[in-house]
VMD Tcl script that draws the C-alpha trace (Angstrom):
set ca {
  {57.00 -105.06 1.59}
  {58.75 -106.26 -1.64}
  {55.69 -108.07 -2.68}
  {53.52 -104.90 -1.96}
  {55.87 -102.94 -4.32}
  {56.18 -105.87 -6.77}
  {52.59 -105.67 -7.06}
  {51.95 -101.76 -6.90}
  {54.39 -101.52 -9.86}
  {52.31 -104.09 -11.65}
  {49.12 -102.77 -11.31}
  {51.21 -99.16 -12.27}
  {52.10 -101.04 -15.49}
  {48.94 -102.21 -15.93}
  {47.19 -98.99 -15.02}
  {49.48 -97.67 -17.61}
  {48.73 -99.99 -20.42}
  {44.66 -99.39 -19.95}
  {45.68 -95.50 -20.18}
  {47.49 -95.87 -23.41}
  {44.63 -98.47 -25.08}
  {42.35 -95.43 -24.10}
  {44.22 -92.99 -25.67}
  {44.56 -95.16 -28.65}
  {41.01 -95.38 -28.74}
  {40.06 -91.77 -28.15}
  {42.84 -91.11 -31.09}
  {40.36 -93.18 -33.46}
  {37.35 -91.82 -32.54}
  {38.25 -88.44 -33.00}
  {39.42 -89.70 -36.83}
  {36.10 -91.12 -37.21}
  {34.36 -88.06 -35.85}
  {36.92 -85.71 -38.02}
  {36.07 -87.97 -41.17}
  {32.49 -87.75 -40.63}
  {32.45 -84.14 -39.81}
  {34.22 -83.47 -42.84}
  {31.63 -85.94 -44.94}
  {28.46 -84.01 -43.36}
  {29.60 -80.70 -43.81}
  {30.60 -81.36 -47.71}
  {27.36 -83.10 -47.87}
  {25.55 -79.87 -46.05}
  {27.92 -77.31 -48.49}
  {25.96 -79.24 -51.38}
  {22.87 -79.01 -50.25}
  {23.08 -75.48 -48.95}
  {24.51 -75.03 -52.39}
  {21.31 -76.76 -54.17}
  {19.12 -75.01 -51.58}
  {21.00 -71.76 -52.77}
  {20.20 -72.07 -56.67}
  {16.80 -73.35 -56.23}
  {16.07 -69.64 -54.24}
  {17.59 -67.92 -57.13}
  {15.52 -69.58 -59.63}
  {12.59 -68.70 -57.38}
  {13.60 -65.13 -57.27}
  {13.98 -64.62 -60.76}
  {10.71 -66.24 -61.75}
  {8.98 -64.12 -58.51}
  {10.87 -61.11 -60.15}
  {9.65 -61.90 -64.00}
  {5.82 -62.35 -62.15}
  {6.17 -58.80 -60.11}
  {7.62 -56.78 -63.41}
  {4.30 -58.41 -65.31}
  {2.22 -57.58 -62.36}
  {3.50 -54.37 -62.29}
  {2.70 -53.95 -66.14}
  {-0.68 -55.24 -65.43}
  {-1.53 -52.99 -62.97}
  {-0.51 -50.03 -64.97}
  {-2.68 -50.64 -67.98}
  {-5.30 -51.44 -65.11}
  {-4.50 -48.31 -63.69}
  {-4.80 -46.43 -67.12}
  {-8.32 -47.95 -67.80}
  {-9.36 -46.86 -64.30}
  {-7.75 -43.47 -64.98}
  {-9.64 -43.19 -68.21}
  {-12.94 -44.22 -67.17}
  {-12.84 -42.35 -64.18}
  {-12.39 -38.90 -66.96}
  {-15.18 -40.08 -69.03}
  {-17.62 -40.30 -65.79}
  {-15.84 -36.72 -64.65}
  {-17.09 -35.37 -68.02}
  {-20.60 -37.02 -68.03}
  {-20.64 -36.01 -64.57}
  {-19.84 -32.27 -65.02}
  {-22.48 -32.01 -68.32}
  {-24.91 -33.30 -65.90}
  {-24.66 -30.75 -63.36}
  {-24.08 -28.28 -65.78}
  {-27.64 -29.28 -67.57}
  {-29.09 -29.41 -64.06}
  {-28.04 -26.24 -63.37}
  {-29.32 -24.51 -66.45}
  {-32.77 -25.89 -65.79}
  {-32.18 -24.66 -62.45}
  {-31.40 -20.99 -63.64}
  {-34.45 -21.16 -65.98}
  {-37.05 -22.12 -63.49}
  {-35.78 -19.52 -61.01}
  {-35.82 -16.76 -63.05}
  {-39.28 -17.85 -64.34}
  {-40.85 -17.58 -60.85}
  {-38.45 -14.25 -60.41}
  {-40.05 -12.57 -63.13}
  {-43.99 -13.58 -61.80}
  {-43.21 -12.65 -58.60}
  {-42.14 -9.55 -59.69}
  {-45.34 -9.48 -61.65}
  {-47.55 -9.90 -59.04}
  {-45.17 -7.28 -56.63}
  {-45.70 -4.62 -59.21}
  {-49.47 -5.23 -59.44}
  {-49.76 -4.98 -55.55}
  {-47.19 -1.94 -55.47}
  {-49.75 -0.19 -58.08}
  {-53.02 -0.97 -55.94}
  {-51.05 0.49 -52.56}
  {-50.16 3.58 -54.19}
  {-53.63 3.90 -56.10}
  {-55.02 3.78 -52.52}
  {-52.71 6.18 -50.86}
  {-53.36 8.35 -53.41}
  {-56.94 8.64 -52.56}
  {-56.69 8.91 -48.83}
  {-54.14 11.94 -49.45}
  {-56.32 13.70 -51.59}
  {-58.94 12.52 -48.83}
  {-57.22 14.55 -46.24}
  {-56.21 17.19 -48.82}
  {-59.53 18.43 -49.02}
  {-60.32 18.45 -45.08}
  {-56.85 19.98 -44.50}
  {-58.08 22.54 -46.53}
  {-61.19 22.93 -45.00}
  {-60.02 22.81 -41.89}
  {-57.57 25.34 -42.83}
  {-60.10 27.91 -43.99}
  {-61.86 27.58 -40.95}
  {-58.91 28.27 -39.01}
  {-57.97 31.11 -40.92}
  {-61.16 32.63 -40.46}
  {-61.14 31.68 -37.03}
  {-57.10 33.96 -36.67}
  {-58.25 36.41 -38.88}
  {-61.25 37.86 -37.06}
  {-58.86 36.45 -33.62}
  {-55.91 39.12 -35.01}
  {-58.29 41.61 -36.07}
  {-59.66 41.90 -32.25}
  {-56.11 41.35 -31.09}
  {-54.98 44.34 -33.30}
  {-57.74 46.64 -32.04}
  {-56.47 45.42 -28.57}
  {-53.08 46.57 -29.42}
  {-53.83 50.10 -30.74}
  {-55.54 50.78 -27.76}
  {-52.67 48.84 -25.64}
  {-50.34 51.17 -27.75}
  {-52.18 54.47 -26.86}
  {-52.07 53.64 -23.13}
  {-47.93 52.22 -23.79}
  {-47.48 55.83 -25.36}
  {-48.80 57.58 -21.95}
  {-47.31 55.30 -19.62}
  {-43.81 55.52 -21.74}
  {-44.40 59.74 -20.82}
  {-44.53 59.20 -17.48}
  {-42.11 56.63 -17.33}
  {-39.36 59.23 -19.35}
  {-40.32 62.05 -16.59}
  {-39.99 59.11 -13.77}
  {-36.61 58.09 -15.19}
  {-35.46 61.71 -15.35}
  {-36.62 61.67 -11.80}
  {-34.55 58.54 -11.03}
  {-31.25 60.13 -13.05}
  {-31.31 62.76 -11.05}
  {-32.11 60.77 -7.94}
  {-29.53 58.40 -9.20}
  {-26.77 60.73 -9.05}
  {-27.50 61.75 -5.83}
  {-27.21 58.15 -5.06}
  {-23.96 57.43 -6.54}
  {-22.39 61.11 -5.00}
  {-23.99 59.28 -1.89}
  {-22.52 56.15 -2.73}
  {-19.28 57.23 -3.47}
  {-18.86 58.94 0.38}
  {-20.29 55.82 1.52}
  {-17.22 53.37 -0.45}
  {-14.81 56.21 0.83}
  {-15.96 55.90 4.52}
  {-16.57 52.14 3.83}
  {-12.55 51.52 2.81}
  {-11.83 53.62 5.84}
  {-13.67 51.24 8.24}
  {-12.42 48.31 6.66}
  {-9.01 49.25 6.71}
  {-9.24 50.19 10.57}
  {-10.80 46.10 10.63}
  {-7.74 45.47 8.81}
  {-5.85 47.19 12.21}
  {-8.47 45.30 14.44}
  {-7.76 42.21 12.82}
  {-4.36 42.70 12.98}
  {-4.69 43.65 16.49}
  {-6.72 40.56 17.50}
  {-4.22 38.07 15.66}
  {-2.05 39.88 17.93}
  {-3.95 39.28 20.54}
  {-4.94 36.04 20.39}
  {-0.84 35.58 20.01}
  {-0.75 37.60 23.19}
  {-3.52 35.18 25.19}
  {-2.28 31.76 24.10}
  {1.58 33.20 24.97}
  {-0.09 34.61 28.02}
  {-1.68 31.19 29.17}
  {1.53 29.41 27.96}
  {3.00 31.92 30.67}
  {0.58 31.33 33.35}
  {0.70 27.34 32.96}
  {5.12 28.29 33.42}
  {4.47 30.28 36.06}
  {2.22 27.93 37.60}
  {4.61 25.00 37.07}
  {7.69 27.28 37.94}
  {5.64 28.33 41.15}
  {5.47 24.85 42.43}
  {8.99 24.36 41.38}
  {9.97 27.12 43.57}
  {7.87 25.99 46.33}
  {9.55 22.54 45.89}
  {12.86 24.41 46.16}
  {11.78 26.15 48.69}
  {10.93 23.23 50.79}
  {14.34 21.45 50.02}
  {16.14 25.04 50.57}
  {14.59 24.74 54.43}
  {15.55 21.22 55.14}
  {18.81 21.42 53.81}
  {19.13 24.56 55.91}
  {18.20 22.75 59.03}
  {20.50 19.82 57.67}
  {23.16 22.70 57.00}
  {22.43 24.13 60.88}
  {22.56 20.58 62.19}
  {25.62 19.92 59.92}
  {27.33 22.69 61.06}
  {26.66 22.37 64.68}
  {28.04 19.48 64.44}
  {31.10 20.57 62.67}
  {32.06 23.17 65.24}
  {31.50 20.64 68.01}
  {33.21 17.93 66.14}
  {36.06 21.16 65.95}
  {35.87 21.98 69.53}
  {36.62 18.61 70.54}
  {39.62 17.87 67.54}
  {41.00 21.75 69.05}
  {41.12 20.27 72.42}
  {42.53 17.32 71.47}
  {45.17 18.93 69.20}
  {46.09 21.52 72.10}
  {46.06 18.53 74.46}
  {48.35 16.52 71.64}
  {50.15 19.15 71.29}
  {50.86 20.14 74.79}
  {51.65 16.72 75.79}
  {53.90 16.26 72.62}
  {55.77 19.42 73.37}
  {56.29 18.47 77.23}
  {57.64 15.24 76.21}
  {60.21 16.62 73.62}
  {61.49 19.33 75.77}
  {61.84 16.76 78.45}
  {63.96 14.55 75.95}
  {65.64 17.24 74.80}
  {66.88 18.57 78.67}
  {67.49 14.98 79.02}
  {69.51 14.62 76.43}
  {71.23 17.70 76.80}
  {72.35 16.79 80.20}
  {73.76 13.47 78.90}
  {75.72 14.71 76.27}
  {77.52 17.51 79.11}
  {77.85 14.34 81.87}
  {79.28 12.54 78.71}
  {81.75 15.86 77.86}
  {82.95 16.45 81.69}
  {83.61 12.85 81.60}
  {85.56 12.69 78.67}
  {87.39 15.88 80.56}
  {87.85 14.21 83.92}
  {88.99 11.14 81.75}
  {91.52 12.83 80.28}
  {92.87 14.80 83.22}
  {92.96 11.03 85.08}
  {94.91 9.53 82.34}
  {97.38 12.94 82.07}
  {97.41 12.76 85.91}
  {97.78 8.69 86.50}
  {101.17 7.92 84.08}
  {99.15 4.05 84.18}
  {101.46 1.52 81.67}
  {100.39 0.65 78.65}
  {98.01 -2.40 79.83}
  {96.35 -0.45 82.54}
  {95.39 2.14 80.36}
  {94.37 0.25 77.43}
  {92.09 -1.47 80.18}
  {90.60 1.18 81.36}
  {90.30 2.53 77.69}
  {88.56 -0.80 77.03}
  {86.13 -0.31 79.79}
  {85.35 3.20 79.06}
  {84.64 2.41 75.19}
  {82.32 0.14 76.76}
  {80.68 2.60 78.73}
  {80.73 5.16 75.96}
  {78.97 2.53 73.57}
  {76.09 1.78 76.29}
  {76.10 5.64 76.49}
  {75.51 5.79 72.25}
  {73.04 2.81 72.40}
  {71.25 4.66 74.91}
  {71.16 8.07 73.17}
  {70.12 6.38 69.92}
  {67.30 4.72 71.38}
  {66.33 8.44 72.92}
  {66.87 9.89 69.48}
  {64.70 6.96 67.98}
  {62.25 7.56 70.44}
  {61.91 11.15 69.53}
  {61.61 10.78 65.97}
  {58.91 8.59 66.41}
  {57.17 11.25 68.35}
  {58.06 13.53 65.71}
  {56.27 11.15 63.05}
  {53.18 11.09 64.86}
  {52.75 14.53 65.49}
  {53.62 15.15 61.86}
  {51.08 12.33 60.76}
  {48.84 13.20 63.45}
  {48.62 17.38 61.68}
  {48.55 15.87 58.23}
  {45.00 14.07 59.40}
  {43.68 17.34 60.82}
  {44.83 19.25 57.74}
  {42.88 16.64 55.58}
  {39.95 16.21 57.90}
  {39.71 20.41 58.05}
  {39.46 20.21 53.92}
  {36.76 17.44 53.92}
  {34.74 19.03 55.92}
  {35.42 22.87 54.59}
  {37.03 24.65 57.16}
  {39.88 26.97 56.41}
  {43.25 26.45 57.88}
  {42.95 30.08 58.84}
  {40.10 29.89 60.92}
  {42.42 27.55 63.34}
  {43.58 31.13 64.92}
  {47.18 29.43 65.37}
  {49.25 27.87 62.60}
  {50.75 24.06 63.05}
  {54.30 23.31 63.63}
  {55.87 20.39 61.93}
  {58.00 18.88 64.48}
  {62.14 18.50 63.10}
  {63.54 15.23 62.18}
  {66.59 13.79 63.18}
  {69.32 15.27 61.97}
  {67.85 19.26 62.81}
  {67.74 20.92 66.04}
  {65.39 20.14 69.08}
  {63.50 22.50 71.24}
  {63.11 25.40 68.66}
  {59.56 26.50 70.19}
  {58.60 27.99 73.76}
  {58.34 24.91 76.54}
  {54.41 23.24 75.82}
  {53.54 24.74 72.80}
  {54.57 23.33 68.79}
  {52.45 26.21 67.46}
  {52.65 30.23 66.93}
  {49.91 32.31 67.09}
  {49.03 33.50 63.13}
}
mol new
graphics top color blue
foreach p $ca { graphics top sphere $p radius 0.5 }
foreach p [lrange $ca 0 end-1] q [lrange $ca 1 end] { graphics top cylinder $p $q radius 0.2 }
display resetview
């Protein structure tokens, strides 16, 4: 183990000895490469530098060329400029010259055409001239003709007319004693004519009434056949009601034979009810009258025995014992009697409550009955206030 560490820390030493001649080394190089960095990038400055002045020297020569160019271009420019005036001007002399010989040569053949238009404008109108006074002279002969032809035409129609007129003058006589004729006829006419509008607004204003009349009847009609459809429709309404007023008459007659049997039988049962009700409370109440006086003799007898008796003390508190006990099976007894009857009581009360309510359902007076219910009393009222069998007087 000691040797193992002896040597680890050796090699550590000489691990650390490499690492230090390499860092030595890497120190250097980066000198070297710091000192030759620095050379190359002076040596790069200077020619950048060099580079640099040689482009200025180029730029000012390139300038001096562009300002001569320039300079050269404008005179060339100007030339251009001034030749380009000079063939403007020869140009515009030329047209101008063309144009005038233009002009000239137009109006030349202008004025022979309007030679030779004048020329042929003379010879038309020469030649119209001679066919009007062509038809001149035939209109004129033709015209004389004509008038001869009217003249001796109006001198037969005027001959014509003067006898026309003659036989006008007559017929205008006769016609003047015709019209005097027709004046007078004419107011006969119109005196005529007159009675005639007279009896004519009469008539029309008794059409005026038969009109009227006929609007009214014709309102009459429709309102009339409006009424016979009704009636027709009301008729078989009322046979319809007619029909239904017979069956529910027989229903009614049926109903109501029913009801009076159905009231026959609930009578007799009532007045059976009733009777055997009544029997049974009166026999209760005798019965229960008759206990009560056995109960009051004995309480009189009782007391006569103990007056009578002189018992001691214990005797007569048991015999006083015994008859409490008595006297209590006595009460229980009459309670359950008294219970008894009010139950009775209840159902005959209940039982005229139901005929009461079944005589208003089905419509029947109370006071048709002929007798008017009895409620029976309650406990706590007296017993027995009607006649023995009946819980009813007669209305």
């Amino acid at each position: 183990m000691e040797e193992a560490e002896e040597r680890h820390q050796v090699e550590i030493k000489v691990y650390k000895q490499k690492v230090k001649h390499l860092l030595y080394e890497h120190q250097e190089n980066l000198t070297e490469l710091k000192a030759e960095g620095t050379v190359s990038m002076r040596r790069a400055q200077k020619d950048h530098w060099a580079q640099e002045m040689e482009l200025r020297k180029d730029m000012r020569s390139l300038k001096v060329e562009l300002k001569e160019q320039e300079l050269a271009n404008e005179v060339v420019v100007k030339n251009m400029r001034l030749k380009q005036e000079e063939e403007i001007t020869r140009l515009c002399n030329d047209f101008e010259r063309q144009v005038k010989e233009i002009e000239a040569k137009y109006n030349k053949k202008m004025q022979m055409l309007r030679d030779e238009l004048d020329l042929r404008r003379k010879t038309e109108i020469h030649e119209v001239e001679e066919r009007k006074n062509n038809q001149i002279s035939e209109l004129m002969k033709n015209h004389e003709k004509a008038f001869s032809e009217i003249k001796n035409y109006y001198n037969d129609i005027t001959l014509k007319n003067l006898a026309l007129i003659n036989l006008l003058k007559e017929q205008m006589e006769e016609r003047k004693k015709r019209e005097n004729q027709l004046e007078k006829e004419k107011a006969d006419l119109l005196l005529h004519k007159k009675q005639q509008q007279e009896t004519l607004q009469q008539t029309q204003e008794q059409v005026f009434e038969m009109q009227k009349k006929l609007a009214h009847y014709d309102m009459d009609k429709e309102a009339l056949t409006n009424t016979k459809a009704r009636l027709k429709v009301i008729q078989k309404e009322l046979k319809d009601l007619q029909w239904e007023h017979e069956v529910l008459e027989q229903r009614f007659s049926k109903v109501q034979a029913e009801r009076d049997e159905l009231y026959q039988k609930f009578t007799k049962a009532i007045n059976e009810v009733q009777q055997k009700t009544g029997f049974k409370n009166l026999l209760l109440e005798r019965k229960l009258k008759g206990l009560l006086d056995v109960l009051e003799k004995k309480e009189v007898e009782l007391s006569e025995v103990f007056a009578a008796s002189n018992l001691d003390p214990g005797a007569l508190s048991l015999v006083s014992q015994k008859l409490e006990d008595v006297l209590s099976s006595k009460n229980t007894t009459i309670e359950e009697l008294q219970f008894q009857l009010a139950r009775v009581c209840k159902a005959h009360n209940d039982m005229l409550q139901t005929l009461e309510a079944k005589l208003t359902a089905f419509g029947i007076p109370l006071d048709n009955l002929g007798f008017k219910p009895l409620e029976s009393p309650v406990l706590g009222q007296a017993l027995g206030q009607g006649p023995a069998g009946l819980v009813a007087v007669p209305t």
